[in-house]
C-alpha positions in Angstrom: -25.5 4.5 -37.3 -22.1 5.0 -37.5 -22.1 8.4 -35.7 -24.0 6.9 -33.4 -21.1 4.0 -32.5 -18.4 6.8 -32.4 -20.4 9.0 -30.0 -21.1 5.9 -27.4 -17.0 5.1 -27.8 -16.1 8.5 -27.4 -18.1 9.0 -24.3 -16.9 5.0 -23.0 -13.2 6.1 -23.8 -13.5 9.4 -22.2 -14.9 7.8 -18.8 -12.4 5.4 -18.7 -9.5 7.7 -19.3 -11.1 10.2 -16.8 -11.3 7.3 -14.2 -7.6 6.6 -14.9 -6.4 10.0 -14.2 -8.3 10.8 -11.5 -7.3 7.3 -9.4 -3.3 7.6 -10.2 -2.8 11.1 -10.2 -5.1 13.2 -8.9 -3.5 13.7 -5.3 -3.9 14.4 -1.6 -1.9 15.4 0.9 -0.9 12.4 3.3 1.5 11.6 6.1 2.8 8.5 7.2 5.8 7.0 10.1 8.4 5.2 9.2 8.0 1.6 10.6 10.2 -0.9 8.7 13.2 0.4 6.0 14.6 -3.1 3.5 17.7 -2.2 1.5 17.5 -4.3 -1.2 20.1 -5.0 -4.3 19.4 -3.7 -7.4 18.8 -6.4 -10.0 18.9 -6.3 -13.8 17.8 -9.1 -16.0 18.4 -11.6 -12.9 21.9 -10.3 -12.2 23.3 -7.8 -9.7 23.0 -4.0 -11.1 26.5 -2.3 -11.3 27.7 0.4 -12.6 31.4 0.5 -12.7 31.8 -2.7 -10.2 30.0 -0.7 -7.7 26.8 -2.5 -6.3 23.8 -0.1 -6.5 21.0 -0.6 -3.7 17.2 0.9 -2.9 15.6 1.1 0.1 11.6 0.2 -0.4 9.4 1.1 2.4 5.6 -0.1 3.5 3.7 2.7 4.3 0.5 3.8 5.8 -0.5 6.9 5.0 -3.8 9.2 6.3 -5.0 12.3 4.7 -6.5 15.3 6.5 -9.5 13.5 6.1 -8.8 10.4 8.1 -8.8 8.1 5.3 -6.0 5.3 5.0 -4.0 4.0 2.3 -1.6 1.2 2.0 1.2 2.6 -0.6 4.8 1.4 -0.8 7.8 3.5 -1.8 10.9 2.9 -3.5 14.3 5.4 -3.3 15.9 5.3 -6.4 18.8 3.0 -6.9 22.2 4.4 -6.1 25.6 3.2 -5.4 25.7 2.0 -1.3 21.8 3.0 -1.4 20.2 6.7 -0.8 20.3 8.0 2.8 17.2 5.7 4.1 14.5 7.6 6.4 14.7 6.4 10.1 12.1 4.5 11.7 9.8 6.6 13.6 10.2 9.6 11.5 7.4 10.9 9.9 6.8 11.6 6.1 4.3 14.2 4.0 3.5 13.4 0.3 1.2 14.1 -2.4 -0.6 10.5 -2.9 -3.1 8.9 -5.2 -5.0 6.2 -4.6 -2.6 4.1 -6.7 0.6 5.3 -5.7 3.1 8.4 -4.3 3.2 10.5 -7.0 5.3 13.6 -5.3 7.7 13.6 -2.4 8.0 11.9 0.5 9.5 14.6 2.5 11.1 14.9 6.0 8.0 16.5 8.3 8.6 17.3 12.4 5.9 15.5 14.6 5.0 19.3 15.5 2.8 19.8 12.1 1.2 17.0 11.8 -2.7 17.5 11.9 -3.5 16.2 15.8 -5.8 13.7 14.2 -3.5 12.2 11.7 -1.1 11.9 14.4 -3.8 9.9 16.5 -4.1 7.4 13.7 -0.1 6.9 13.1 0.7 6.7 16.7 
């Protein structure tokens, strides 16, 4: 009976962390265009984040991205805090990144309009 119990939770546990995995960090290749960039303080315990006196700032975008395939996903991004914020992307520019269906898990990167699949481009346009 016992044996039993563990078997069924083995195989319950092992679904669930297979289903974990595979929806934040198995990934695709996506693209996205840059349409609105917030700089925003960083915070710490309610209170501005500063190292030294120095204000740090992160710029969080809201991002659509499409895969090869054509399918959509809505994924923010956040830079990582720094003092007078990271070098922000420009809107309009367009971005490549390996993407979960949970979140960005490596990249974004810089890519020229020139490269983009002609159907992504379609659906970001």
């Amino acid at each position: 009976v016992f044996g039993g119990i563990a078997a069924v939770l083995v195989v319950i546990i092992g679904f669930w962390g297979y289903n974990y995995w595979r929806t934040t960090y198995q990934t695709t290749t996506a693209y996205a265009k840059v349409t609105t960039v917030t700089k925003k303080k960083a915070v710490e315990n309610g209170k501005d984040y500063k190292v030294n006196g120095q204000q740090y700032y992160y710029y969080d975008y809201d991002l659509t991205w499409v895969t090869a395939s054509g399918d959509t996903r809505d994924l923010g991004y956040e830079t990582k805090q720094a003092p007078d914020g990271p070098m922000p992307y420009a809107q309009g520019q367009y971005l490549t990144a390996k993407i979960s269906q949970k979140r960005v898990v490596a990249g974004p990167s810089l890519i020229d309009a020139a490269k983009l699949p002609a159907s992504v481009k379609a659906k970001l346009n």
